[in-house]
N, CA and C atoms as a LAMMPS dump frame, in Angstrom:
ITEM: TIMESTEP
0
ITEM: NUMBER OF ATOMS
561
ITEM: BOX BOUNDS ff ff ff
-5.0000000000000000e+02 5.0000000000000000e+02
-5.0000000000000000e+02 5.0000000000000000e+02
-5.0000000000000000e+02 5.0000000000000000e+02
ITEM: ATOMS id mol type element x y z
1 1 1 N 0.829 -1.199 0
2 1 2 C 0 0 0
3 1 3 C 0.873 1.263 0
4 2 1 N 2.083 1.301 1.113
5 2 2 C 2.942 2.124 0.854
6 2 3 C 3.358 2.409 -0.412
7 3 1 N 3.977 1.772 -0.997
8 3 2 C 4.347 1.799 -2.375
9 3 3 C 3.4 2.357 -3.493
10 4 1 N 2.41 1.611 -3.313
11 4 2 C 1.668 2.052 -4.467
12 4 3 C 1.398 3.878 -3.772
13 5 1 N 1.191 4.079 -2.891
14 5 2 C 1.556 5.713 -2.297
15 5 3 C 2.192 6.532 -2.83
16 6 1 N 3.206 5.984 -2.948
17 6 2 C 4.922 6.547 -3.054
18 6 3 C 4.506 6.569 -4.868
19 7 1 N 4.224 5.381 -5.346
20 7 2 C 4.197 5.662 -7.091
21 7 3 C 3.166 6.114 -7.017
22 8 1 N 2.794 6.446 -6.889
23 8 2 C 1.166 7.313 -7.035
24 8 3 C 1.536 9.402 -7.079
25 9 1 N 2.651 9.389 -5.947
26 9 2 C 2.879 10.846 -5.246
27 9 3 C 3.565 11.081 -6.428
28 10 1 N 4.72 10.301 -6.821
29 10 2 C 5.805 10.363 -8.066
30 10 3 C 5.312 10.602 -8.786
31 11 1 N 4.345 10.199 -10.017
32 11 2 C 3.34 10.378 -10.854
33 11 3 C 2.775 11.708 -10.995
34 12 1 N 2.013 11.738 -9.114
35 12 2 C 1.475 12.868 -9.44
36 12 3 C 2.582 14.876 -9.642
37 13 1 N 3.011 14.139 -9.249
38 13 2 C 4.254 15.052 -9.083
39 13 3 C 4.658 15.477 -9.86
40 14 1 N 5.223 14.17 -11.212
41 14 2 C 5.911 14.599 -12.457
42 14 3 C 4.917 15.784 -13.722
43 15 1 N 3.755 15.174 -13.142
44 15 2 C 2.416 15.812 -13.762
45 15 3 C 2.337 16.921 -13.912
46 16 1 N 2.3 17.578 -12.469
47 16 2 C 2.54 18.393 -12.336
48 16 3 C 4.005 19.553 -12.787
49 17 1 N 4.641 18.681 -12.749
50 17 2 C 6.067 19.76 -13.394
51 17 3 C 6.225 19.899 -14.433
52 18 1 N 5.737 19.067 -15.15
53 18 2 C 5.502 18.864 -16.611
54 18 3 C 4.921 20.043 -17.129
55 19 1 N 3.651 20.39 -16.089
56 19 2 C 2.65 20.979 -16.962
57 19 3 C 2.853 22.1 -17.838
58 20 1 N 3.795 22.832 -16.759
59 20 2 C 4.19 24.111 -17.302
60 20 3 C 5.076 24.538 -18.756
61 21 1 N 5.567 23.372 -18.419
62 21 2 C 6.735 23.387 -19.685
63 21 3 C 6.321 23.04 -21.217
64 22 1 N 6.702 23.811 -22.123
65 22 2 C 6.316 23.837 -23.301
66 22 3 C 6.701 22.845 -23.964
67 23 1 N 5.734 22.578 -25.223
68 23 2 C 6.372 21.773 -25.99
69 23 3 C 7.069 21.985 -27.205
70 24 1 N 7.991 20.717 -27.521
71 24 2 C 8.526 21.529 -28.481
72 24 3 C 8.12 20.795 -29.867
73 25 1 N 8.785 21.25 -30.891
74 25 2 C 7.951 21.509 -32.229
75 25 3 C 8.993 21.601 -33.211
76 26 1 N 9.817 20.514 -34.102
77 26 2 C 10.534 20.844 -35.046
78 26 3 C 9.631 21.518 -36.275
79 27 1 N 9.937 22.904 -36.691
80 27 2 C 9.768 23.701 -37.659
81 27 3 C 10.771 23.733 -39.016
82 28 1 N 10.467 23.852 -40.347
83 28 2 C 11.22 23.593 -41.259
84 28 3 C 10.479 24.796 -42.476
85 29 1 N 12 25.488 -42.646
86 29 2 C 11.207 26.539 -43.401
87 29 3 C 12.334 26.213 -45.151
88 30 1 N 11.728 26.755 -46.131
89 30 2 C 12.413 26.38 -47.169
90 30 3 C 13.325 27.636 -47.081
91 31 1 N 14.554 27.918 -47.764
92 31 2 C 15.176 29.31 -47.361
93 31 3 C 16.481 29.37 -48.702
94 32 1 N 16.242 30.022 -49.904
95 32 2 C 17.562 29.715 -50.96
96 32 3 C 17.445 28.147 -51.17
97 33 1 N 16.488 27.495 -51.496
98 33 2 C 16.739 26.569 -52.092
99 33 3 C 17.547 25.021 -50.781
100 34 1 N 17.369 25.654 -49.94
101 34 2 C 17.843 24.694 -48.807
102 34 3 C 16.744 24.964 -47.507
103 35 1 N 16.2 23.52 -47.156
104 35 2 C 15.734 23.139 -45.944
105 35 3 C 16.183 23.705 -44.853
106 36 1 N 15.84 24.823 -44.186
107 36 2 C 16.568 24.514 -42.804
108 36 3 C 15.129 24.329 -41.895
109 37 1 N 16.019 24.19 -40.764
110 37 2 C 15.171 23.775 -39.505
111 37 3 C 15.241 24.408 -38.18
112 38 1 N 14.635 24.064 -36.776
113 38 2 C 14.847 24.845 -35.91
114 38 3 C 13.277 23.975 -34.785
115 39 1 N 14.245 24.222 -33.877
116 39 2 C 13.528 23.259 -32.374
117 39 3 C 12.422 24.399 -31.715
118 40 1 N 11.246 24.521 -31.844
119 40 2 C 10.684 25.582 -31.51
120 40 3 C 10.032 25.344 -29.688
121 41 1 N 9.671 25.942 -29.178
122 41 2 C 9.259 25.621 -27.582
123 41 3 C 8.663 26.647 -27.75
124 42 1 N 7.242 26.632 -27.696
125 42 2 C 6.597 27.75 -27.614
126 42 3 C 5.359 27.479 -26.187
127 43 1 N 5.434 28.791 -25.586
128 43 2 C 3.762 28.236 -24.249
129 43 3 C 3.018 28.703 -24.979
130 44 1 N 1.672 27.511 -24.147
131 44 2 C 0.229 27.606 -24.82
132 44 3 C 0.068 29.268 -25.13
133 45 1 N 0.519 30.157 -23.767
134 45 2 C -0.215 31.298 -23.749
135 45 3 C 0.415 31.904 -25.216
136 46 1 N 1.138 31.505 -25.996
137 46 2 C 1.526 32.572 -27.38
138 46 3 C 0.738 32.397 -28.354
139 47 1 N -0.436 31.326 -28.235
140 47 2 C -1.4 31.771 -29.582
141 47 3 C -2.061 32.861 -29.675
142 48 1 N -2.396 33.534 -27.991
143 48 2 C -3.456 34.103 -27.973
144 48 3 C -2.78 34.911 -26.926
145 49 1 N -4.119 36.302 -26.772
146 49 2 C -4.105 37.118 -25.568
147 49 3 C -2.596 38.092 -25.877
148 50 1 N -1.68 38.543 -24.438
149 50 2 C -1.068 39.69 -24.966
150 50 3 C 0.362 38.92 -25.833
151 51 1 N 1.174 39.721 -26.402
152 51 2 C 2.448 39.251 -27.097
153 51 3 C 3.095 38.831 -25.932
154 52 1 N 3.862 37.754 -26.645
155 52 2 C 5.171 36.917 -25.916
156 52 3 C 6.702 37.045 -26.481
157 53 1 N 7.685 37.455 -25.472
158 53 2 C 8.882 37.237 -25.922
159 53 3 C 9.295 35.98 -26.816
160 54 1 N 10.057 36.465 -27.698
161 54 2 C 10.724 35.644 -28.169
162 54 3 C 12.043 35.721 -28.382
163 55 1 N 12.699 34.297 -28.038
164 55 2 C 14.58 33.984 -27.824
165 55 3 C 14.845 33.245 -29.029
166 56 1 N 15.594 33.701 -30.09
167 56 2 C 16.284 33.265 -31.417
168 56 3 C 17.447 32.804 -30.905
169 57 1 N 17.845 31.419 -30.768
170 57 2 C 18.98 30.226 -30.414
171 57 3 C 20.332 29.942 -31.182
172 58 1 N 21.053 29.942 -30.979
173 58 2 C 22.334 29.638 -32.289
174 58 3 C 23.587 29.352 -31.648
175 59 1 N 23.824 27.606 -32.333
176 59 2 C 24.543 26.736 -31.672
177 59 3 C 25.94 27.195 -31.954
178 60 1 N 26.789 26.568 -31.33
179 60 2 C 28.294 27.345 -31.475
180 60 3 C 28.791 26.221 -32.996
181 61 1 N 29.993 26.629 -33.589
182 61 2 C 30.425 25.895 -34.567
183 61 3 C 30.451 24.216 -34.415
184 62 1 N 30.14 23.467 -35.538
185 62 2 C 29.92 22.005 -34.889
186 62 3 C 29.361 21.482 -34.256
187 63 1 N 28.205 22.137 -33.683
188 63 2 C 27.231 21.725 -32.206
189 63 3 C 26.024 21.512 -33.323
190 64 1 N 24.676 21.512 -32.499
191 64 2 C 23.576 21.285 -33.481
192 64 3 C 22.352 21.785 -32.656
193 65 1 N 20.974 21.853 -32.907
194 65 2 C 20.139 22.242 -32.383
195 65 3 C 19.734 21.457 -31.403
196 66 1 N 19.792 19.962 -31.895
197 66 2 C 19.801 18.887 -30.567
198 66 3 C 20.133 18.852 -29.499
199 67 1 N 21.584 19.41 -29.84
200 67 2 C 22.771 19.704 -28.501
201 67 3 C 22.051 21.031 -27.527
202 68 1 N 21.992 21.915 -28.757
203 68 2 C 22.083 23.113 -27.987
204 68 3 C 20.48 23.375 -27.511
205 69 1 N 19.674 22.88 -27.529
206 69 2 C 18.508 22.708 -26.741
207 69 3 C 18.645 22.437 -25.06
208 70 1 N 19.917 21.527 -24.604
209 70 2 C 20.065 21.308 -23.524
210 70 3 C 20.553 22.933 -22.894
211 71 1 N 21.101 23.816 -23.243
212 71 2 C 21.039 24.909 -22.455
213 71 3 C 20.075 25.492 -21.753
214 72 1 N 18.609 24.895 -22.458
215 72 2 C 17.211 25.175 -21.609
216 72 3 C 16.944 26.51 -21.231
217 73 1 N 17.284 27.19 -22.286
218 73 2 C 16.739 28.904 -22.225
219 73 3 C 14.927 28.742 -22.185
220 74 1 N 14.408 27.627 -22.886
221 74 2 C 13.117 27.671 -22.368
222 74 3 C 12.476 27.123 -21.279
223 75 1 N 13.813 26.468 -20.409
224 75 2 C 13.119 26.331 -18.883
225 75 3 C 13.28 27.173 -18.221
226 76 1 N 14.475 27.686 -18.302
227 76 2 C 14.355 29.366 -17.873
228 76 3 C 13.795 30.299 -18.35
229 77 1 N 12.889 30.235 -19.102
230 77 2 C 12.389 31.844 -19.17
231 77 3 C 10.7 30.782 -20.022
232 78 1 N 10.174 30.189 -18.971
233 78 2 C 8.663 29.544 -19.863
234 78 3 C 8.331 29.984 -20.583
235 79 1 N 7.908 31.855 -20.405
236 79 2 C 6.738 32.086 -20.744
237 79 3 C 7.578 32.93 -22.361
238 80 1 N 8.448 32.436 -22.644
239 80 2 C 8.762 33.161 -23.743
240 80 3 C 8.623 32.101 -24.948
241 81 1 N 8.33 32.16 -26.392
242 81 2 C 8.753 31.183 -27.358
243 81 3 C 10.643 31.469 -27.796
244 82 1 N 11.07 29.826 -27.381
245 82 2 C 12.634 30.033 -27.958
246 82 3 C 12.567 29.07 -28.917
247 83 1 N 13.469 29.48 -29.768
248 83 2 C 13.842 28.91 -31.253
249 83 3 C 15.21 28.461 -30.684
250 84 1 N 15.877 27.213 -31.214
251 84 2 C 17.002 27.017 -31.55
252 84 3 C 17.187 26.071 -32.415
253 85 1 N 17.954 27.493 -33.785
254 85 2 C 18.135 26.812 -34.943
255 85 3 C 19.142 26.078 -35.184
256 86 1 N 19.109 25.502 -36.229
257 86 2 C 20.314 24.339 -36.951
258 86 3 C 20.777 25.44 -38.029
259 87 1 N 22.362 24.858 -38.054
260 87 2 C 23.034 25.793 -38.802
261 87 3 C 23.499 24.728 -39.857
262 88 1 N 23.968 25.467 -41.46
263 88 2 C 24.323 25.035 -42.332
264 88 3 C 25.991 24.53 -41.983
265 89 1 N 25.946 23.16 -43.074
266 89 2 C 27.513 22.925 -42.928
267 89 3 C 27.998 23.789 -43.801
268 90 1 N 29.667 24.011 -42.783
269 90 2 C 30.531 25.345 -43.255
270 90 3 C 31.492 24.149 -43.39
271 91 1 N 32.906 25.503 -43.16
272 91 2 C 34.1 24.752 -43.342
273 91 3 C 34.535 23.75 -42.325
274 92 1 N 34.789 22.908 -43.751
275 92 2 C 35.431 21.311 -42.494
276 92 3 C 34.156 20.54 -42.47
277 93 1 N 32.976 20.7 -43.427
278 93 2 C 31.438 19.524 -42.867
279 93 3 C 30.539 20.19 -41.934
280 94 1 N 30.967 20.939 -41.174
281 94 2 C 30.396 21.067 -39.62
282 94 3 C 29.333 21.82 -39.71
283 95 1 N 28.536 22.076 -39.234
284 95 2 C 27.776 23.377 -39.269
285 95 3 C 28.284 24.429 -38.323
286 96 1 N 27.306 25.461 -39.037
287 96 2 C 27.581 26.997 -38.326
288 96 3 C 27.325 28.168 -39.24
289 97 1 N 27.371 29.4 -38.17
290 97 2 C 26.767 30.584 -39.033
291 97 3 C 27.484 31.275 -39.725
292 98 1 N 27.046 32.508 -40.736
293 98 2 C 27.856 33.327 -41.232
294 98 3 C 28.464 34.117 -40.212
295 99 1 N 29.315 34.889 -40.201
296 99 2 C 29.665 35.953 -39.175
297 99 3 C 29.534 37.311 -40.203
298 100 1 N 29.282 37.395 -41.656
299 100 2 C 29.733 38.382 -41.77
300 100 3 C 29.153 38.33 -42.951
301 101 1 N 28.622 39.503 -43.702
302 101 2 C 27.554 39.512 -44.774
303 101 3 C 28.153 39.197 -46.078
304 102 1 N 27.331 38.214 -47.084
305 102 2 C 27.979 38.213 -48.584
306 102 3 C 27.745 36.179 -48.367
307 103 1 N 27.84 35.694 -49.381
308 103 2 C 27.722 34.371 -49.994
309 103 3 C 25.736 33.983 -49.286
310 104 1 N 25.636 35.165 -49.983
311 104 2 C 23.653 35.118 -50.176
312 104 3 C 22.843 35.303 -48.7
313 105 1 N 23.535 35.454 -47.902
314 105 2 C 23.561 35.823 -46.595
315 105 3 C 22.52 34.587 -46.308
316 106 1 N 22.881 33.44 -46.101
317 106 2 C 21.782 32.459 -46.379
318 106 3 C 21.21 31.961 -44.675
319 107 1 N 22.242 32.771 -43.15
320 107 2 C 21.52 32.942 -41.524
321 107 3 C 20.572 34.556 -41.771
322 108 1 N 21.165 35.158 -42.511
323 108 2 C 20.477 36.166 -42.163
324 108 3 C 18.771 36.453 -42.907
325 109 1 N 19.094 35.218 -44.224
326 109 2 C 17.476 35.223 -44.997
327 109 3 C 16.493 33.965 -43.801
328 110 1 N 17.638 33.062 -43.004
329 110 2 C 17.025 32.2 -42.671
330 110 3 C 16.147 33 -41.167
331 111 1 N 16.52 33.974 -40.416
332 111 2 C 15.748 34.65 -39.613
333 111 3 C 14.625 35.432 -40.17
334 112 1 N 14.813 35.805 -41.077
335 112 2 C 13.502 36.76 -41.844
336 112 3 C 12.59 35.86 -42.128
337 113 1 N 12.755 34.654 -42.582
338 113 2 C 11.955 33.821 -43.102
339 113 3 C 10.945 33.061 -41.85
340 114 1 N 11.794 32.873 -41.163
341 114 2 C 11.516 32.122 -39.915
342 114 3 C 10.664 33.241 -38.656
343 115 1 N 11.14 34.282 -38.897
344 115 2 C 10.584 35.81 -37.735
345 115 3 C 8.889 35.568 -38.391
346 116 1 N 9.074 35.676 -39.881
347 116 2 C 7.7 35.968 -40.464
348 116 3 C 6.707 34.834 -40.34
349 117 1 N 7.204 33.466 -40.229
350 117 2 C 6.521 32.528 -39.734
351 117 3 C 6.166 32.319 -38.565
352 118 1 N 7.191 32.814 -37.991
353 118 2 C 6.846 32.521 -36.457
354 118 3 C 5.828 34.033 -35.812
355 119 1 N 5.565 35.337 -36.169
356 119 2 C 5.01 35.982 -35.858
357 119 3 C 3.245 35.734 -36.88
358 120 1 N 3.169 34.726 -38.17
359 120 2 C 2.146 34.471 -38.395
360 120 3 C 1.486 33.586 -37.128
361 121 1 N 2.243 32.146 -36.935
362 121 2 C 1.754 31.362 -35.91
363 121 3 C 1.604 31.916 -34.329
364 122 1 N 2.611 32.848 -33.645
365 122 2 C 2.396 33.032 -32.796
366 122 3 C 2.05 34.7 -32.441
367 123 1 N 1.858 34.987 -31.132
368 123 2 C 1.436 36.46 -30.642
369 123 3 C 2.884 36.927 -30.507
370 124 1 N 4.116 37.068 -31.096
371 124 2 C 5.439 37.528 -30.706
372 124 3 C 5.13 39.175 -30.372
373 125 1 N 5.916 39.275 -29.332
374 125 2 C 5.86 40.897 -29.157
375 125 3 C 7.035 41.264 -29.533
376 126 1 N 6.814 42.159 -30.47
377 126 2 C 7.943 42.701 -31.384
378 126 3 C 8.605 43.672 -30.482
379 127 1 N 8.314 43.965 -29.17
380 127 2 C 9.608 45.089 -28.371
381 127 3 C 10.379 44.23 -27.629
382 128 1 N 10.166 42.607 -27.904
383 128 2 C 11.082 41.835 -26.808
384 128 3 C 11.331 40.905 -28.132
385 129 1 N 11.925 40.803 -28.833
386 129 2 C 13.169 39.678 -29.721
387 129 3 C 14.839 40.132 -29.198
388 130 1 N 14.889 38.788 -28.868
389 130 2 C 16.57 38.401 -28.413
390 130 3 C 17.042 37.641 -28.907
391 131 1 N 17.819 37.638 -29.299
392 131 2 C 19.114 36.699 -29.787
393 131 3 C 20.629 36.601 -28.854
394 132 1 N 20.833 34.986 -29.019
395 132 2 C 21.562 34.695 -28.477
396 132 3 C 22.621 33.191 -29.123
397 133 1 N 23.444 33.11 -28.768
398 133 2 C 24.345 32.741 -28.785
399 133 3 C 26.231 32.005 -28.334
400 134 1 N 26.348 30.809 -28.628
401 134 2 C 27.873 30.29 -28.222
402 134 3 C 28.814 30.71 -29.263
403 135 1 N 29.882 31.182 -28.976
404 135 2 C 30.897 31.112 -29.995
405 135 3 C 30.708 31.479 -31.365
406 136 1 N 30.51 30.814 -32.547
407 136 2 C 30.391 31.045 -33.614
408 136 3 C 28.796 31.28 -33.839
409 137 1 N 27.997 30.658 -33.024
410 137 2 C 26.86 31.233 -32.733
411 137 3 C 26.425 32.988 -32.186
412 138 1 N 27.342 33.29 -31
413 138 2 C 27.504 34.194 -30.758
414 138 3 C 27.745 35.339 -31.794
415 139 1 N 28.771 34.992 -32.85
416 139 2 C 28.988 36.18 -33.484
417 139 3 C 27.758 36.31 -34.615
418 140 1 N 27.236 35.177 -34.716
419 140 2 C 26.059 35.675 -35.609
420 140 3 C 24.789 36.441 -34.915
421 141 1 N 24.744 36.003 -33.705
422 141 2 C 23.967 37.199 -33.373
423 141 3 C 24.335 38.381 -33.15
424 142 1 N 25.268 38.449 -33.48
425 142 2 C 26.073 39.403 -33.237
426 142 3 C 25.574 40.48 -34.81
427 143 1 N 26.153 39.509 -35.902
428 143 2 C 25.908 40.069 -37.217
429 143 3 C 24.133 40.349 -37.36
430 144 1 N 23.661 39.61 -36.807
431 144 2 C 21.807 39.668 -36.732
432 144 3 C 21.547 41.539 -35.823
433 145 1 N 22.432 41.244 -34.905
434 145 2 C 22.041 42.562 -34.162
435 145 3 C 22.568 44.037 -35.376
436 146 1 N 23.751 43.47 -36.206
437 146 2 C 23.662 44.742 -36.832
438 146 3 C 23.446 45.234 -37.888
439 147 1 N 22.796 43.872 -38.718
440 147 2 C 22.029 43.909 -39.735
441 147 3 C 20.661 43.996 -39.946
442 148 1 N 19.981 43.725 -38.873
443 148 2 C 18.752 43.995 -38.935
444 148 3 C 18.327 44.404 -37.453
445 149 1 N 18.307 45.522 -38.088
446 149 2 C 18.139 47.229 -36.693
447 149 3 C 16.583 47.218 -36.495
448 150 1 N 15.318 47.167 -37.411
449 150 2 C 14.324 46.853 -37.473
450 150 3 C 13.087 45.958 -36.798
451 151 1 N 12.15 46.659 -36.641
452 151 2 C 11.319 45.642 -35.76
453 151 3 C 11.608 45.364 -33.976
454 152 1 N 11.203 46.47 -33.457
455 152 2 C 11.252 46.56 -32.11
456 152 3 C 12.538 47.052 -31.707
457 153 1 N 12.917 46.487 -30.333
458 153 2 C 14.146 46.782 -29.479
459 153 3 C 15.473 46.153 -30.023
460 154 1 N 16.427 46.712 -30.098
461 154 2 C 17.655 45.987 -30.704
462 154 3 C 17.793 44.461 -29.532
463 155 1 N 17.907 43.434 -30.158
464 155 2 C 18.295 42.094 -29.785
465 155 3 C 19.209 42.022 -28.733
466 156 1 N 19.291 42.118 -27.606
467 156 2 C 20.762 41.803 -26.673
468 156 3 C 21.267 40.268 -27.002
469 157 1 N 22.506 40.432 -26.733
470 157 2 C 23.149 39.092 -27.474
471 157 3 C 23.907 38.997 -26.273
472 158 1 N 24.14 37.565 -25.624
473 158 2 C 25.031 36.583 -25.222
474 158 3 C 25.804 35.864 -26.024
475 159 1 N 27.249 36.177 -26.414
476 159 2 C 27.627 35.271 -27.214
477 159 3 C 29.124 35.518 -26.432
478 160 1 N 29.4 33.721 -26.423
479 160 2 C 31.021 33.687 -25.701
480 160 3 C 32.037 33.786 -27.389
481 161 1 N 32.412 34.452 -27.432
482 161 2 C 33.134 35.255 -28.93
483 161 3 C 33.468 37.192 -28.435
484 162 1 N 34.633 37.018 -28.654
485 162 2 C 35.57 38.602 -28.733
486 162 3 C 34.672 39.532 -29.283
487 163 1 N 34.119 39.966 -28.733
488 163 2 C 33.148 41.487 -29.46
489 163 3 C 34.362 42.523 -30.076
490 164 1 N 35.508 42.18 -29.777
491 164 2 C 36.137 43.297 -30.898
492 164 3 C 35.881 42.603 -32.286
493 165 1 N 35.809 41.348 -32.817
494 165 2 C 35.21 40.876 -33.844
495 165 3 C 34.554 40.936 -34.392
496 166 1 N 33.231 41.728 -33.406
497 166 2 C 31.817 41.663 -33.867
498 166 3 C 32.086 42.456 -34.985
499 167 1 N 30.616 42.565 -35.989
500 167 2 C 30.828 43.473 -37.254
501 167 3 C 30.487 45.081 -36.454
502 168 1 N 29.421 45.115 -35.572
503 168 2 C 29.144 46.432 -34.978
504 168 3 C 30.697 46.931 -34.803
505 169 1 N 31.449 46.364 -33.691
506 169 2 C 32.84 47.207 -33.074
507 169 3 C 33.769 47.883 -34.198
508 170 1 N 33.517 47.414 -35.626
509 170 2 C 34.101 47.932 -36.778
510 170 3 C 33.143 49.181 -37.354
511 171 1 N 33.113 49.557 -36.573
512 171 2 C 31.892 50.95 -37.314
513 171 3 C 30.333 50.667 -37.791
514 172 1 N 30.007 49.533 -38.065
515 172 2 C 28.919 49.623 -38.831
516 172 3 C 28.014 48.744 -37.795
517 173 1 N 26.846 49.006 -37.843
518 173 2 C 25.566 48.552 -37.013
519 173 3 C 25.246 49.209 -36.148
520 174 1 N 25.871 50.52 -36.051
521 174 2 C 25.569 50.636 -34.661
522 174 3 C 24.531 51.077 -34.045
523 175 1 N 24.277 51.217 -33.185
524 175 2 C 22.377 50.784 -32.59
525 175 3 C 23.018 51.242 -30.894
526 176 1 N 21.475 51.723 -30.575
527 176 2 C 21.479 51.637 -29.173
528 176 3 C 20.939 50.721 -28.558
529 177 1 N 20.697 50.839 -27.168
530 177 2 C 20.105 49.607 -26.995
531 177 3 C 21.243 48.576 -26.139
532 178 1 N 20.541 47.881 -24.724
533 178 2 C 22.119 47.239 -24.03
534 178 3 C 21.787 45.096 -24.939
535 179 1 N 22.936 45.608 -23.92
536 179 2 C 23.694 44.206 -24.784
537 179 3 C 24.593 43.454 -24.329
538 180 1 N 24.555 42.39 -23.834
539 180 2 C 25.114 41.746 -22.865
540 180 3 C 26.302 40.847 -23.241
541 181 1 N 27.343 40.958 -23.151
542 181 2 C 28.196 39.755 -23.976
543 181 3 C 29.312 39.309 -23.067
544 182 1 N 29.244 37.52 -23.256
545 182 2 C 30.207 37.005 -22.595
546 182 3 C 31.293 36.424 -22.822
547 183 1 N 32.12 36.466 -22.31
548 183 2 C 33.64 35.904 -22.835
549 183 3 C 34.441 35.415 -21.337
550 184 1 N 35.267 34.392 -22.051
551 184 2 C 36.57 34.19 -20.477
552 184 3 C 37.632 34.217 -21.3
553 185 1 N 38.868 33.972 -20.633
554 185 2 C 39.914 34.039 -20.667
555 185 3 C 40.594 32.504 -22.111
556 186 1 N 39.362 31.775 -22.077
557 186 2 C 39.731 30.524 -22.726
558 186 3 C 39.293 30.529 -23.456
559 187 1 N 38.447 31.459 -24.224
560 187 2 C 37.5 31.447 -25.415
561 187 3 C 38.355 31.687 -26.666
């Protein structure tokens, strides 16, 4: 009787923790003639009622959306919809983003494409889009923050990557608006 108690409390328990948490949703948009994709987590509350933040995801070089889902920006922050996309293979097979505009800009058509889908399906509130980022991920949001100035609040970016790199720190993008960026000593 104990037992069945005990699996009963467990159960009800997991139920409960569950509830809150979104589900997720592989999305696939066509973009230049290439498939891409992207792990969507959106809460119930973004079909409807007021706008919801939304967090644009981007894995570091060689990583994947699979991987980089475990960072769990959407268990931390529920009530927002986060994207984390898959990046094209670059140099060496691997995937990853552009850092820097020119060869059809094929991360930067893949957010336009994907913003416009994702603000058909969901309530996005256009004064809260963020982007974020690891490493080679990082610097593309980086290039996202200074290529497309448009549509609400400039993007704050987390990305472990040298912001003297970024394309902004070279004169161009520049925007107001804060912006958070991380780096160590080993990056």
């Amino acid at each position: 009787m104990r037992t069945r108690l005990t699996h009963l409390g467990v159960v009800g328990l997991l139920l409960i923790l569950g509830a809150g948490v979104a589900s997720a949703e592989v999305m696939r948009w066509q973009v230049g003639g290439e498939m891409r994709e992207a792990i969507v987590y959106a809460p119930a509350a973004s079909r409807g009622g007021g706008g919801v933040p939304l967090v644009l995801s981007f894995h570091g070089y060689g990583d994947n959306m699979q991987n980089f889902q475990h960072t769990k920006v959407h268990v931390a922050w529920p009530d927002a919809i986060v994207v984390y996309f898959q990046g094209l293979e670059t140099r060496g097979g691997l995937p990853g983003w552009q850092v820097e505009r020119g060869g059809g800009d094929p991360d930067l058509k893949l957010v336009d494409v994907a913003l416009a889908s994702l603000r058909e399906m969901y309530n996005v509130d256009d004064d809260r889009i963020y982007a974020t980022g690891f490493s080679n991920g990082g610097m593309f949001a980086y290039l996202l923050w200074a290529e497309r100035p448009g549509g609400g609040s400039p993007p704050p970016s987390l990305g472990a990557a040298r912001a003297a790199e970024a394309p902004f720190s070279r004169g161009r993008g520049a925007r107001s608006g804060g912006a958070l960026f991380g780096s160590g000593s080993r990056d």
